[in-house]
C-alpha positions as CSV (number, residue, x, y, z in Angstrom):
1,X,13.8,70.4,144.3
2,X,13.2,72.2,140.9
3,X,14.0,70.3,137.8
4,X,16.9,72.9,137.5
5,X,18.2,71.9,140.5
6,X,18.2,67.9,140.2
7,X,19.3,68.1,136.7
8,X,22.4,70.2,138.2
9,X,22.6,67.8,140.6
10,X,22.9,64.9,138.2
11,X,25.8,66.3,136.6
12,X,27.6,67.4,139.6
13,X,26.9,64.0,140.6
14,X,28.5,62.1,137.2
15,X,31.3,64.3,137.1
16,X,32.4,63.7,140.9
17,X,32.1,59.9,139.3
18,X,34.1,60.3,136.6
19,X,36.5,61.8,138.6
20,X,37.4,59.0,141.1
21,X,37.1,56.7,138.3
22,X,40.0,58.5,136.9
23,X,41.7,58.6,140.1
24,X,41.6,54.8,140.7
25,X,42.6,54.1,136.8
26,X,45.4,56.5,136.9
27,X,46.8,55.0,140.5
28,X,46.6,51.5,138.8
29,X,48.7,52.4,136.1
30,X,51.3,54.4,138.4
31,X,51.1,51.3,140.2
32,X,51.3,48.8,137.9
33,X,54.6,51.0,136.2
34,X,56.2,51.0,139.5
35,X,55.9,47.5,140.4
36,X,57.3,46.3,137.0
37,X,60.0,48.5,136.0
38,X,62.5,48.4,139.8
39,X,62.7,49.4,143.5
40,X,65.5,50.4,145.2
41,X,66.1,49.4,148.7
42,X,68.6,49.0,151.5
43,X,67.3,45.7,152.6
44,X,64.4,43.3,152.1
45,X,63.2,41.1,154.6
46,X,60.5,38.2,153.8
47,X,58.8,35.8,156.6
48,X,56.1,34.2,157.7
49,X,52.8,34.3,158.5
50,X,54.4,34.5,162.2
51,X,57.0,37.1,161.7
52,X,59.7,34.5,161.4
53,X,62.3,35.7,158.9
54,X,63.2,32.9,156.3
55,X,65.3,35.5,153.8
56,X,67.3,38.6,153.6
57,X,68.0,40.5,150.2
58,X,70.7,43.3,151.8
59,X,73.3,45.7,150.8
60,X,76.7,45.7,153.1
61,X,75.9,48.4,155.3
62,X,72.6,46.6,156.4
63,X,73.3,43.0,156.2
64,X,72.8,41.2,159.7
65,X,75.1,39.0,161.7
66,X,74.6,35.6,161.9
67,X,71.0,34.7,163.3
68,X,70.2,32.0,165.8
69,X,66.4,31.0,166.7
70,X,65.5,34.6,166.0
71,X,68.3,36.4,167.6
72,X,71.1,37.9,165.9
73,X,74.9,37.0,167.5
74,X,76.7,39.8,168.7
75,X,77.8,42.1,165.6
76,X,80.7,40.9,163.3
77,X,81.8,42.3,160.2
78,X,80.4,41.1,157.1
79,X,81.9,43.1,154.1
80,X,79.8,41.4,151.8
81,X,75.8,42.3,150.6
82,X,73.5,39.3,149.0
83,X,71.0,37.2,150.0
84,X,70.7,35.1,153.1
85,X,68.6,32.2,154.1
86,X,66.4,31.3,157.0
87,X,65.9,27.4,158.5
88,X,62.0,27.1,160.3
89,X,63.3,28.3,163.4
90,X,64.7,31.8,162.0
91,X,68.4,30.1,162.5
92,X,70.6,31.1,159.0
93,X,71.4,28.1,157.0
94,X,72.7,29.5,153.5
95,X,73.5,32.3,151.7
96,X,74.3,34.0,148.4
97,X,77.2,37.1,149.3
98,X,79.4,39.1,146.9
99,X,81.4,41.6,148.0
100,X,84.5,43.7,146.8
101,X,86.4,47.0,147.7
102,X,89.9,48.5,148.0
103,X,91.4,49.7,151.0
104,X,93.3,53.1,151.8
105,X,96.4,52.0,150.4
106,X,94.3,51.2,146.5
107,X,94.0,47.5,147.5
108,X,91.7,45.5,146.5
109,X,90.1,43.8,149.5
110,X,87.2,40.9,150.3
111,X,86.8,40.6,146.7
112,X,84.7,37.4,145.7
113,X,81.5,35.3,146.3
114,X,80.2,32.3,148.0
115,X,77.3,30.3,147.8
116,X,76.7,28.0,151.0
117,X,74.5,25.5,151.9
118,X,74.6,24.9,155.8
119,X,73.5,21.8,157.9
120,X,70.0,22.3,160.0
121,X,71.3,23.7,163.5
122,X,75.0,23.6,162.1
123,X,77.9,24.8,160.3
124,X,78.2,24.5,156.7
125,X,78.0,21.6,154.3
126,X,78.4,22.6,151.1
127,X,80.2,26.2,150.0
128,X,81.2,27.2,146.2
129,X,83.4,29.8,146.2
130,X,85.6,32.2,144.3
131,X,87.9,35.1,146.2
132,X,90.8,37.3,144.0
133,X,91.9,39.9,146.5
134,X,95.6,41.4,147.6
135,X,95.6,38.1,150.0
136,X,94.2,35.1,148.2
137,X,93.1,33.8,144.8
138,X,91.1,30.7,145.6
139,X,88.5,29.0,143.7
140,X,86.6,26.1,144.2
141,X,83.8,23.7,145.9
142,X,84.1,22.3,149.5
143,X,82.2,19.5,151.0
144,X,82.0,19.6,154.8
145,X,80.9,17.2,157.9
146,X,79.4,19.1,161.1
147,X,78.9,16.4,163.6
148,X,78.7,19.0,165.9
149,X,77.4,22.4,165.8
150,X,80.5,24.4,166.4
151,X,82.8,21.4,164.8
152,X,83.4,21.6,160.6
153,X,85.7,19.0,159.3
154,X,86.2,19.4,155.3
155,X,85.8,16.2,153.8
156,X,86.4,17.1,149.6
157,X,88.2,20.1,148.2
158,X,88.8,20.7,144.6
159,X,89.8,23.8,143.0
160,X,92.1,26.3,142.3
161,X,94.8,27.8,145.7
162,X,97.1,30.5,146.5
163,X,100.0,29.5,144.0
164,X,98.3,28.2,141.0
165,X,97.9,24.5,141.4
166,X,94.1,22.5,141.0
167,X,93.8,19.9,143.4
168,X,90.9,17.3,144.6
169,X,92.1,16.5,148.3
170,X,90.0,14.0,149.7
171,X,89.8,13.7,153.4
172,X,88.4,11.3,156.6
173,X,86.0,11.6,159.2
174,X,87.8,13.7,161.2
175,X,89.3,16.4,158.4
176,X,92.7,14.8,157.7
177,X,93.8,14.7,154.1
178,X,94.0,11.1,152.7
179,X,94.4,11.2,148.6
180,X,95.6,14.5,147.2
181,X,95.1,14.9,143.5
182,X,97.3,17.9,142.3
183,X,98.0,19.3,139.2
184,X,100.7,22.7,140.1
185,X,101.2,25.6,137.7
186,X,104.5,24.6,136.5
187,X,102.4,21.5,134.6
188,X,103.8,18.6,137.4
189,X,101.5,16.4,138.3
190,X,100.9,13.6,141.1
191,X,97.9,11.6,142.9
192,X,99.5,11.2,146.9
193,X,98.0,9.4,149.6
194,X,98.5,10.2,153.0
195,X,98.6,8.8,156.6
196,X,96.4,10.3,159.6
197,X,99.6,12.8,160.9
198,X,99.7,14.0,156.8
199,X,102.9,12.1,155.7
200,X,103.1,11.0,152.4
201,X,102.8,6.9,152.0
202,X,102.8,6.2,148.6
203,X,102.5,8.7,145.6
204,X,102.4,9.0,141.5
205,X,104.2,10.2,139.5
206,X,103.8,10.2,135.4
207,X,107.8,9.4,135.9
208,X,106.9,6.2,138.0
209,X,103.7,5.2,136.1
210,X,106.6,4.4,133.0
């Protein structure tokens, strides 16, 4: 080859290096914008090494009924989106949802969140929640048993119900209400404790505390 020739070599040679040098620096940067500024998905899925799914970030539309071992239950209807939580075995067992719409009629429907912590191969244990719909206004924190996989007994309520009154009920082993604490919206207040069928046995008053 002609010096001519090698020295146009040469700078073809350069240039074609220059240019996917440029290439790779300008992907990095698209890259690196993309990854730090947002995404916008549907649904994100995360899991093991194995496949196993141990997390779901959804919207409503795409948020999964409740998984077992893997297998999703037959369909129900979740009007919430959040994030849901996976045990080893790809069985749910907690979640983060929010959800919130009106209905045909202008009503405001499902509106609320909860945060639940379930029991390994159970129902759940611990739920914080807060619904303000056209149905109920409840706020509060309930602590549950699950002896059984299909059986949930509350055992501690306190919050905020229906018609305006905070309360700590306190219950047995088997999900009957023992010592009611209750302040209502009118300002009365009482501590109550119960018998096994629910009957009042002794309660009080600030009247009978005098």
């Amino acid at each position: 080859m002609n010096p001519i020739g090698q020295r146009v070599l040469v700078i073809y040679s350069g240039a074609l290096t220059l240019l996917v040098a440029l290439s790779l620096v300008a992907g990095f940067v698209r890259f690196k914008k993309s990854s730090e500024t947002e995404i916008t998905v549907q649904r994100i899925n995360v899991v093991e090494p194995n496949g196993t799914l141990r997390m779901v970030i959804s919207n409503h539309s795409k948020l999964p009924g409740v998984i077992v071992r893997g297998k999703e239950q037959p369909p129900s209807d979740r009007p919430q989106a959040g994030v849901l939580f996976f045990n080893d075995e790809g069985s749910e067992n907690g979640g983060l949802i929010f959800g919130g719409h009106r209905n045909t009629k202008g009503e405001v429907v499902d509106s609320g969140g909860s945060l639940t912590f379930d029991k390994y191969d159970a129902n759940q244990i611990v739920q914080l929640m807060g619904v303000d719909d056209k149905e109920d206004r409840i706020a509060g924190l309930i602590v549950s048993d699950s002896p059984t996989g299909n059986d949930n007994r509350r055992r501690v309520w306190i919050g905020r119900r229906d018609d305006g009154s905070a309360s700590l009920a306190l219950s047995d082993a088997n999900g009957k209400k023992r010592i009611l604490m209750e302040v209502k919206a009118d300002g009365a207040s009482s501590l109550s404790f119960l018998s096994a069928d629910g009957k009042v046995v002794n309660q009080w008053t600030p009247s009978n505390l005098k």
